[in-house]
C-alpha positions in Angstrom: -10.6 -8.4 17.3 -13.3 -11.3 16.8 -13.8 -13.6 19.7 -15.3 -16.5 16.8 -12.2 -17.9 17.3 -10.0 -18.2 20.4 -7.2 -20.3 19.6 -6.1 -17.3 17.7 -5.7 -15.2 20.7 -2.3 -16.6 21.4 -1.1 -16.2 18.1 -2.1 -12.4 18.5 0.0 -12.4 21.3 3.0 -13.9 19.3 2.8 -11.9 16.8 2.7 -8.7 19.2 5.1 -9.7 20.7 7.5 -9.9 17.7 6.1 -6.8 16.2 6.6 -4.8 19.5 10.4 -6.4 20.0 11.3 -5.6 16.3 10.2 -1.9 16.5 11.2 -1.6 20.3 14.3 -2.7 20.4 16.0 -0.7 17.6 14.2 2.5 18.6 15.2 2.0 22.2 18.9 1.1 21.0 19.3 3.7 18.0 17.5 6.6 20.0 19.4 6.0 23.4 22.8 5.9 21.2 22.2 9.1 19.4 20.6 11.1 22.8 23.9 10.0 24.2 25.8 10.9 21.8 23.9 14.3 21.2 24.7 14.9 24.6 28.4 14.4 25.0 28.7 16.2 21.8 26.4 19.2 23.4 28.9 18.9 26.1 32.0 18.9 24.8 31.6 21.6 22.6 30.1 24.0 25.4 33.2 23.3 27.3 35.7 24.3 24.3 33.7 27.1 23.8 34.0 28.6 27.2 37.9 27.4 26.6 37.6 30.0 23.8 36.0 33.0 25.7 38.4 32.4 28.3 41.0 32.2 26.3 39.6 35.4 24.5 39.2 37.0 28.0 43.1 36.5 28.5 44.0 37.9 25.6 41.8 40.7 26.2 43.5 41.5 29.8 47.0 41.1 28.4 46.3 43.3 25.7 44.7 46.0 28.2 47.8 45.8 30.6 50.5 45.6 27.6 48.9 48.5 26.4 49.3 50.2 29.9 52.8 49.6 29.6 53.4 50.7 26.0 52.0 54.0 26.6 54.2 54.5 30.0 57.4 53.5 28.0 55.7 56.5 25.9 55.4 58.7 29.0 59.2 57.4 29.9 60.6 59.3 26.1 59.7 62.9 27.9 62.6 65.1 28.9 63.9 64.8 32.2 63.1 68.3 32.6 59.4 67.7 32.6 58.9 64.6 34.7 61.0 66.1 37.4 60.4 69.7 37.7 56.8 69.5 39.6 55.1 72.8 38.2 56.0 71.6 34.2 55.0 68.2 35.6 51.8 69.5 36.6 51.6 71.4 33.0 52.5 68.7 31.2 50.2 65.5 32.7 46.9 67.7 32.5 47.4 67.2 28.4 48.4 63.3 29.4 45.5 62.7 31.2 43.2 63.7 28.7 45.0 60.8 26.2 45.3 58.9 28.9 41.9 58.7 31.5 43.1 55.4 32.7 45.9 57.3 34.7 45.0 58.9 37.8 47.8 59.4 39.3 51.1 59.6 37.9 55.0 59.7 40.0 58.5 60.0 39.0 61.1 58.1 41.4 64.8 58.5 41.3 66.9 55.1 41.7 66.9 55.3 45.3 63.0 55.2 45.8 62.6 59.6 46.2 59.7 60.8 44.6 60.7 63.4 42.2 57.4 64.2 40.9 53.9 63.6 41.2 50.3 64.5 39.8 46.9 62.7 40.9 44.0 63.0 43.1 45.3 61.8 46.3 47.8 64.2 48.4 51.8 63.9 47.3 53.8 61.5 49.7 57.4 62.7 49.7 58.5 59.6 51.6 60.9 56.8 50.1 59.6 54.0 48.0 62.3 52.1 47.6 61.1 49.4 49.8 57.6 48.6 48.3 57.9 45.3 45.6 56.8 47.4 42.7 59.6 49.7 42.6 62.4 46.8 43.4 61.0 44.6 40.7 60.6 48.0 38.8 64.3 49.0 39.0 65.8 45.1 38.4 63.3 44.1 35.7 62.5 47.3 33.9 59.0 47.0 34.0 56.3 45.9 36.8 52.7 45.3 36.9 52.1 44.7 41.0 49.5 42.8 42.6 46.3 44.6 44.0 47.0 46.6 47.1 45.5 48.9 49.4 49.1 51.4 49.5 49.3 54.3 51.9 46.3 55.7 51.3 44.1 52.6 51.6 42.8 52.2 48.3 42.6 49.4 46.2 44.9 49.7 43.2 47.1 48.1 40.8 50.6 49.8 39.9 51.9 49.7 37.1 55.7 51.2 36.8 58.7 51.2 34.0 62.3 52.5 34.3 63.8 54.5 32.0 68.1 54.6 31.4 68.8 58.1 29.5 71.5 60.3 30.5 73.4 58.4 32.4 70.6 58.4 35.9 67.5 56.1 36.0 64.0 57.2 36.7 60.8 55.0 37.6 57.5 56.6 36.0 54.8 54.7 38.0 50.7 54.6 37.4 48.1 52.9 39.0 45.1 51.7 38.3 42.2 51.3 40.5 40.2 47.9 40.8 37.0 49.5 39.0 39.3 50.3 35.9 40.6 46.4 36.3 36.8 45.0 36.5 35.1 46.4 33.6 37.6 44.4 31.7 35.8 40.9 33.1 32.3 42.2 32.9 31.0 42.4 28.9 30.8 38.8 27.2 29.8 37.2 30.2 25.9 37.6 30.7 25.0 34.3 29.1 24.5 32.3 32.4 23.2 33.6 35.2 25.5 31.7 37.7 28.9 32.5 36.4 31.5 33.8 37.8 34.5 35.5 36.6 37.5 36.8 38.4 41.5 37.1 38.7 44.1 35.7 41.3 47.4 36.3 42.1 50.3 33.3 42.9 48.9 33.1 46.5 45.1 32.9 45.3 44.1 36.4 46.5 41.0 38.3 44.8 42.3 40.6 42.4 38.8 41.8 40.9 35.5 41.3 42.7 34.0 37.9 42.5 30.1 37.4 42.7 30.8 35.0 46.2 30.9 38.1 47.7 34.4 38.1 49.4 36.3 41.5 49.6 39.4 42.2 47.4 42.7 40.3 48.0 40.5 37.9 50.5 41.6 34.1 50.0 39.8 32.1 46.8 40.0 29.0 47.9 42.3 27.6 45.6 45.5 27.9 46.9 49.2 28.6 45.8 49.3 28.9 41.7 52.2 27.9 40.3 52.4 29.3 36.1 51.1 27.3 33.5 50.4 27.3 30.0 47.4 27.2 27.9 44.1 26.3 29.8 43.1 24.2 32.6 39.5 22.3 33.0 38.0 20.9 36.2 34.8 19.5 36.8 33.9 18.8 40.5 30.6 19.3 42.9 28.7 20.6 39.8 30.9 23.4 38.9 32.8 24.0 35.9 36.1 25.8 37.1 38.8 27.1 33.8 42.0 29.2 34.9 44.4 30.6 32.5 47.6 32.3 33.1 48.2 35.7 32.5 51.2 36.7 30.2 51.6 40.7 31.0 50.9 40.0 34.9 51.2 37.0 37.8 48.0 36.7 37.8 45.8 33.6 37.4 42.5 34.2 35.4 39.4 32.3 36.8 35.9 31.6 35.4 33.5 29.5 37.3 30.1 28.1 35.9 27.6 25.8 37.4 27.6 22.8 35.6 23.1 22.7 35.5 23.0 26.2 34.2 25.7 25.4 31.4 24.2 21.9 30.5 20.5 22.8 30.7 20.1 22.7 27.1 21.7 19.6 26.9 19.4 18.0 29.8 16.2 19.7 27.5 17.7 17.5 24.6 17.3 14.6 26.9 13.7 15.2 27.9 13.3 16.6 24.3 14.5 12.7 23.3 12.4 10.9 26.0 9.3 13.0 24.8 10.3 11.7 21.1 10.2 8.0 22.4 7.3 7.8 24.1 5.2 9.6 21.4 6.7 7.5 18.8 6.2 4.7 20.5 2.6 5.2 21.3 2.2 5.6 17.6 4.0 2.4 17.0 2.0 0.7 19.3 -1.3 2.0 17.8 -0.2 0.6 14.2 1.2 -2.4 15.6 -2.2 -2.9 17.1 -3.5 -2.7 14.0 -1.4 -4.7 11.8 -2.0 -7.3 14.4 -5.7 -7.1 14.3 -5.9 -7.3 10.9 -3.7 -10.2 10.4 -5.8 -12.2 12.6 -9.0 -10.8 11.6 -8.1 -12.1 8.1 -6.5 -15.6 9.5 -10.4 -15.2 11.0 -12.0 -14.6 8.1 -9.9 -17.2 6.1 -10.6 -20.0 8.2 -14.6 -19.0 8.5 -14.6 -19.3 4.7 -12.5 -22.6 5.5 -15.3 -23.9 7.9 -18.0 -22.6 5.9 -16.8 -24.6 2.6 -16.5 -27.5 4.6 -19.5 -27.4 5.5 -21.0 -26.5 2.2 -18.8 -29.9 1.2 -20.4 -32.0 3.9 -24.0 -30.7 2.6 -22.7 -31.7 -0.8 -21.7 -34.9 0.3 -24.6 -35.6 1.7 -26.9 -34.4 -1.0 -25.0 -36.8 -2.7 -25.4 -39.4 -0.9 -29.2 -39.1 0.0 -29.4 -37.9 -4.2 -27.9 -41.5 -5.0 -30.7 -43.2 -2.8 -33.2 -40.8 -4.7 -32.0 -41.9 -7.8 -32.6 -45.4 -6.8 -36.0 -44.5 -5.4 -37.4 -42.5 -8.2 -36.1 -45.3 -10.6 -38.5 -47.6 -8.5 -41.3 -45.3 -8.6 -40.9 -44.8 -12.3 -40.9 -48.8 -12.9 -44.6 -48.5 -10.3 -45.5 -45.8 -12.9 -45.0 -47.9 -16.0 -46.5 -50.6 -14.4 -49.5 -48.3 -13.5 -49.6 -47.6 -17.6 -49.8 -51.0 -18.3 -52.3 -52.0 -16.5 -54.6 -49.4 -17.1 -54.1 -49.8 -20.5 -54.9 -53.8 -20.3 -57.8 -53.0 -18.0 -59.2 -50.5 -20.7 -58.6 -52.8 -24.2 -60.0 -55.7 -21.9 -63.2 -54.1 -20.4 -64.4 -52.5 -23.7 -67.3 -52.2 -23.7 -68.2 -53.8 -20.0 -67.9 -51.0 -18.1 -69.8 -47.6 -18.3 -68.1 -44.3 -20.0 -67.2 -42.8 -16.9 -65.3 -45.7 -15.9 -63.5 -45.8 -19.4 -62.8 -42.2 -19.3 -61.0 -42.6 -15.6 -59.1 -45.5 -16.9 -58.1 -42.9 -19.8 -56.7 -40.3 -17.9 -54.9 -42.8 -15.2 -52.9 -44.2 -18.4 -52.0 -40.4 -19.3 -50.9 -38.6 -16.2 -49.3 -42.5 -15.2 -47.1 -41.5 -18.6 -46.5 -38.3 -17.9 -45.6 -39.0 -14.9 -43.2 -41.0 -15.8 -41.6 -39.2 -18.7 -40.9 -36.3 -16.5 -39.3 -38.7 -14.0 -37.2 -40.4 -17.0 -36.1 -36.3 -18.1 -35.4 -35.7 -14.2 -33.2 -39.0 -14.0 -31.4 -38.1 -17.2 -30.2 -34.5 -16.5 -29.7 -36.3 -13.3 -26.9 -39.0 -14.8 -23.3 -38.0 -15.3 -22.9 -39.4 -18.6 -19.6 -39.7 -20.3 -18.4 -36.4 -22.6 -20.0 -36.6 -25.8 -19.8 -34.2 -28.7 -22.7 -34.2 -30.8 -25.3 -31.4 -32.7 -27.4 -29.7 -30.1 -30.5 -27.7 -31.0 -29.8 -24.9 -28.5 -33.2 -23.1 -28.9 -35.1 -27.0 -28.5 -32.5 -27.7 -25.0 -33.5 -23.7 -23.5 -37.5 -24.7 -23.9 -37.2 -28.3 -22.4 -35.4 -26.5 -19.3 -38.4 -23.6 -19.5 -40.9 -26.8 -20.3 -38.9 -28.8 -17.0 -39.1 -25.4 -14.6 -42.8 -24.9 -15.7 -44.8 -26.2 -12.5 -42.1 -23.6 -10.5 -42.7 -20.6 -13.1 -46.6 -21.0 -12.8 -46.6 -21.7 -8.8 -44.6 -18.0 -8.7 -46.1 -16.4 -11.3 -43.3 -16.2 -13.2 -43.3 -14.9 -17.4 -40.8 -16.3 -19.7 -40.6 -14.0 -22.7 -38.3 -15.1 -26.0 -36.6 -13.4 -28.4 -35.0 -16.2 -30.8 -33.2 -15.2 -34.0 -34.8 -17.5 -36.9 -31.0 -18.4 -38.5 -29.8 -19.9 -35.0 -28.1 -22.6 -35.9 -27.3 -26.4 -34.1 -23.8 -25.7 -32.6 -21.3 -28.8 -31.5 -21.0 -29.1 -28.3 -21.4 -31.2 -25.0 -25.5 -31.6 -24.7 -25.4 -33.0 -21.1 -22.7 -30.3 -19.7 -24.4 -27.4 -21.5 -28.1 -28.2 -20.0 -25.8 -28.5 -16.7 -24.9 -24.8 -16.7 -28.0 -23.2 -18.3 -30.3 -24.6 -16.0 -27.8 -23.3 -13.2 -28.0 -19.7 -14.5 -32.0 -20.1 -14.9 -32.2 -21.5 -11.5 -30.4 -18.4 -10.3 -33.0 -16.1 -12.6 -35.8 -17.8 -11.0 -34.6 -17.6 -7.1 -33.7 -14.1 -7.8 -37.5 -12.9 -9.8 -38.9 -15.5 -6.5 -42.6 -14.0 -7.2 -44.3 -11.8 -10.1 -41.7 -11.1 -12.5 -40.4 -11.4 -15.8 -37.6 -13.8 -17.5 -36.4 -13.0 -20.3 -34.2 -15.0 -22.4 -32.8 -14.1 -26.3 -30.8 -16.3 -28.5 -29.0 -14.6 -31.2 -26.3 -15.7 -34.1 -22.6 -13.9 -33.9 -21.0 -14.5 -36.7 -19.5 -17.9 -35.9 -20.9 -17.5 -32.4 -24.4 -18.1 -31.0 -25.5 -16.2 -27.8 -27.9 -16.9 -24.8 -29.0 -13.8 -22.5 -31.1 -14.5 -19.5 -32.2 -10.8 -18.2 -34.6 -11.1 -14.5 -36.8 -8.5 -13.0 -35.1 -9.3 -9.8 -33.0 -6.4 -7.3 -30.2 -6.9 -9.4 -26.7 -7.4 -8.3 -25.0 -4.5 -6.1 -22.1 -2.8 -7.3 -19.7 -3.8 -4.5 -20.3 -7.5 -5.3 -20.3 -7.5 -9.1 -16.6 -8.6 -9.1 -17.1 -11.7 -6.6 -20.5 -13.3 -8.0 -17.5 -15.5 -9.7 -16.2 -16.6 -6.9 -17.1 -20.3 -5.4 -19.2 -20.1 -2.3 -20.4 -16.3 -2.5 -24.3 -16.5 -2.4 -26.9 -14.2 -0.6 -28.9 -16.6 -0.2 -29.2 -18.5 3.0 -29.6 -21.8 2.0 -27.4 -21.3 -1.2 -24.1 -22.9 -1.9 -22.7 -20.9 -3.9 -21.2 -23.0 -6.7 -24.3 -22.2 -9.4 -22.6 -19.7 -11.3 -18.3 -20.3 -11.0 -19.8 -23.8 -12.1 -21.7 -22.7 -14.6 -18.9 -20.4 -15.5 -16.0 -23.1 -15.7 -18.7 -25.1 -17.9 -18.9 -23.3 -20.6 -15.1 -21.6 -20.8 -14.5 -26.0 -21.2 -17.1 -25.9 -23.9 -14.6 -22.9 -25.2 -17.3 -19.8 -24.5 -17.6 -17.6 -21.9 -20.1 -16.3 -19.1 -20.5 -12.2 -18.1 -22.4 -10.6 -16.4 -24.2 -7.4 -18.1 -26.3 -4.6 -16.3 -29.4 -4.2 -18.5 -30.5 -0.7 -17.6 -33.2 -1.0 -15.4 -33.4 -3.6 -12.2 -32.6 -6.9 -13.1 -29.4 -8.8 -13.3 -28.6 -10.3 -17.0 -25.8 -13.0 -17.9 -24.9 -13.9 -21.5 -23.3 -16.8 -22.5 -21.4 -17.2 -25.5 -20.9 -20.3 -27.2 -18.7 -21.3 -30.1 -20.5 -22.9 -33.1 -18.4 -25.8 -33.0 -16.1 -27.3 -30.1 -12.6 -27.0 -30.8 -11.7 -30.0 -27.9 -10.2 -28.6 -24.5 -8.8 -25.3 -23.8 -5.6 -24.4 -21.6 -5.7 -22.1 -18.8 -4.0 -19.0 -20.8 -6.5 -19.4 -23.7 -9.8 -19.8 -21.7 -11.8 -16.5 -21.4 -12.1 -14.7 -18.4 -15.3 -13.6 -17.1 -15.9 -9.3 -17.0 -18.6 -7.5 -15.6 -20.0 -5.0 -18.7 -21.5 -1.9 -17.4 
């Protein structure tokens, strides 16, 4: 930004400050809003779907141990003959097993807890059973799906037993299940997050399956007494996600544990993902902001340099004025002294006739002569000089161009300066405004001259238009550049230093009130060339809409 003028600087800072607060604040309000809002919703729907793959887990179990059960029931249908008489037994669970690979050992009990029957991998027990929970809850409820257990034999299983009533006598067909069977069925559909953790409990919180803390089977969880419950239950605490669901087919309390970083982590990414978005849009704000700022003020700047520059140009003016009025008065003195000088050089050579010698005579002569010219140039200067009242009249254009020529001619010959004419013989006297026409053709010469300055060429052609008559002044000057061929118009635009720029919009405004025009044309070599175009006769004032406006023809 310019430093031409300081007092600007603060309204910079205003204006900043407005720009900065108008794009800040809503992109700061709107973007913390919607991060937010991105986030909970993130949230809340990786919570409901981890409610869904639990709940799908659930369903998955129950379906598993339902299953179990259905194809005991199956089991229960055989003749009593087979399930109790061990060598048929044996016969007959060699074909089960093979449908069946989930049962590795298989028993028949009577209703008193004797083991009738029995086919597996571990050694038969022929002890009583009818003090084990399974077998009880077995016998009363018809079907039993027992918490995990070591047994006899000190292996972890699950057993899994149904009664069957048929002929009269009850039997108890019992399977078990070990705990590697029961884990696959938590493992697949879990391997999303690293730190999860899923497992089963029974009513006093015991491991059923393994869980990834590392605690042996049917250790304590940690989570106490379960009591049953439906549906789902969510708790957030310490940075862990914990959901339980209860088990239909089984007491058994299904658990999945996540840590809260590990399942959020793409919603913390969003965050950063959001902060990243602010400050990179707001460094681009800032670097237009910047801008529009600067160039606000630059133009206030350059308004208010035109501003100072026109009043200066209108303090100049005034005081060309001013001084021009004193001139006026002086040269109207010295023109008096001149006459004066005419006179009495003309008295002194009537009255010496004779008396004095040739040489004096001839001196006498030529101080009367250049006395009068001297003089009649001055009266011409003071005239153009006056600001006569509008008057219409008949004006020779061809006679006024060759007095302003005839009035330039000391500065023409001084910088070697040609005038060359082309005048069409028909050119008639047009009606116009004598005083404001010379005004604005000795503007545009004056330009033709300043811009030719030393050995060159002016060259000036009046031509008839039909009911038109036209004035082109072409120089041998550098011509006009291109970029300020649409601005020569304007008032105060000049290249020179000591110009004021008011020759041409002056001489412009002239003649569109004398109802012509004024444009620039680009002769095809260097040079610059204006034409003016001038009615034959004035039609009285013209209003804004139907004055001409001046074009630039290539």
């Amino acid at each position: 930004m310019k430093n031409d003028y300081p007092h600007f600087r603060r309204l910079w800072y205003r204006v900043l400050v407005a720009l900065m607060g108008s794009a800040f604040i809503p992109l700061v309000v709107i973007g913390g809003i919607f991060s937010l809002y991105s986030v909970s919703i993130f949230k809340s729907r990786t919570v409901e779907m981890l409610v869904r793959d639990v709940e799908m887990r659930q369903q998955h179990i129950d379906r598993f141990l339902k299953d179990r059960i259905l194809e005991l029931k199956w089991v229960a249908r055989t003749p009593t003959a087979l399930l109790t008489e061990q060598e048929r037994f044996d016969e007959y669970t060699r074909d089960l097993t093979r449908e069946f690979p989930w049962i590795h050992d298989l028993g028949v009990f009577d209703r008193n807890g004797k083991q009738l029957a029995y086919s597996g991998s571990y050694v038969r027990e022929t002890r009583t059973y009818s003090d084990t929970p399974w077998f009880r809850k077995a016998l009363d409820a018809g079907v039993c799906i027992s918490d995990m257990a070591l047994g006899y034999r000190q292996v972890p299983h699950v057993s899994i037993a149904v009664r069957r009533d048929r002929d009269h006598a009850s039997l108890v067909i019992r399977a078990s299940i070990d705990a590697d069977t029961l884990q696959q069925q938590l493992e697949p559909g879990w391997k999303a997050f690293k730190k999860s953790d899923v497992f089963m409990i029974d009513r006093d919180g015991r491991y059923q399956t393994q869980s990834r803390t590392g605690k042996r089977l049917m250790a304590h969880s940690g989570l106490g007494i379960q009591e049953p419950f439906d549906g789902t239950r969510i708790h957030e605490a310490d940075g862990e996600i914990v959901i339980t669901a209860w088990l239909s087919e089984a007491p058994w309390v299904l658990v999945a544990r996540f840590d809260a970083d590990d399942v959020f982590s793409p919603a913390l990414e969003l965050r950063y993902l959001s902060i990243w978005a602010l400050i990179i849009g707001g460094i681009i704000m800032v670097f237009f902001i910047l801008l529009t700022a600067n160039t606000l003020i630059s133009r206030l700047e350059a308004k208010r340099q035109k501003i100072q520059h026109l009043n200066r140009q209108l303090r100049r003016s005034s005081f060309m004025t001013s001084t021009m009025e004193l001139g006026i008065s002086l040269l109207q003195e010295v023109t008096d002294r001149l006459g004066s000088i005419t006179v009495a050089s003309q008295w002194m050579q009537n009255h010496l006739a004779g008396v004095v010698t040739p040489q004096v005579d001839e001196d006498l002569k030529q101080i009367r002569e250049s006395a009068s010219s001297a003089q009649e140039r001055l009266k011409q200067f003071l005239s153009s000089m006056r600001s006569d009242a509008p008057m219409i009249t008949e004006v020779n254009l061809v006679g006024l161009m060759e007095e302003l020529v005839s009035w330039l001619k000391k500065e023409l010959t001084l910088r070697c300066i040609r005038v060359a004419w082309v005048v069409d013989k028909n050119v008639p006297e047009i009606r116009t405004d004598r005083s404001r026409l010379r005004h604005a053709i000795q503007n545009i010469l004056l330009n033709a001259v300043s811009a030719v300055d030393k050995h060159g060429e002016i060259h000036i052609a009046v031509a008839t238009e039909g009911q038109e008559v036209t004035v082109t002044i072409t120089d041998s000057g550098p011509g006009i550049p291109e970029a300020d061929r649409e601005i020569i118009f304007e008032p105060l635009y000049t290249t020179k230093p000591d110009g004021t720029g008011l020759g041409l919009p002056v001489a412009r405004d002239v003649l569109q009130a004398l109802g012509g025009s004024l444009i620039l044309v680009q002769p095809s070599d260097r040079g610059a060339a204006f034409r003016m175009v001038l009615p034959r006769k004035y039609l009285g004032p013209q209003t804004e809409d139907q004055a001409p406006h001046p074009t630039s023809t290539p």
